[in-house]
N, C-alpha and C positions, 0 to 999 in steps of 0.2 A: 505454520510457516514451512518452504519446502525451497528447496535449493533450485535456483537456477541454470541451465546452459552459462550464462553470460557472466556470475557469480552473482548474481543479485538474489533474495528472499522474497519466496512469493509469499504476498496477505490475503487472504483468501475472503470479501467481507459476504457475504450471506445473505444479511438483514442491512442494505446499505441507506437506511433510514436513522438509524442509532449513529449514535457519535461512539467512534472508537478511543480508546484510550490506551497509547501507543508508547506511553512514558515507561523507558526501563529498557525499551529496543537497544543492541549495541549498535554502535555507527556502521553506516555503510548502507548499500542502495537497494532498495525494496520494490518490487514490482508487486504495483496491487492491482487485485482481481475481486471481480463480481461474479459469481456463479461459476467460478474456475474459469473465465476470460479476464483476458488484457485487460485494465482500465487506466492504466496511468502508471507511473512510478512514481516515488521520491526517495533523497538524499539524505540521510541523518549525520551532520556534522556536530563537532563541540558546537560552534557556533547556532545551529539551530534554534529557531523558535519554540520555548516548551507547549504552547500551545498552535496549531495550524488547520486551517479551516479549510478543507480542500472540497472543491463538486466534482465527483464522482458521476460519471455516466455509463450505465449499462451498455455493452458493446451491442450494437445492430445484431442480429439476428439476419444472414444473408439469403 
């Protein structure tokens, strides 16, 4: 995990075929990544789903 400009934590996922297991993150907004590129974010509230099924796509290659 690595600190953002924006204040957000980057996830960095590698192997974006595995299911991650994200439980124990503290709250607040994570930018995740595939191969050290962008692929989305998400929010960790109290409210939050303990389990969330997110697709993930590999950012183009320009």
């Amino acid at each position: 995990m690595r600190d953002q400009e924006d204040g957000s934590q980057a996830i960095d996922f590698a192997n974006w075929l595995l299911p991650y297991d994200l439980e124990g993150l503290p709250q607040g907004k994570y930018t995740l990544q595939i191969n050290g590129k962008s692929a989305g974010s998400l929010k960790l509230e109290e409210s939050s789903e303990p389990f969330q099924e997110l697709n993930l796509q590999q950012p183009s290659i320009p």
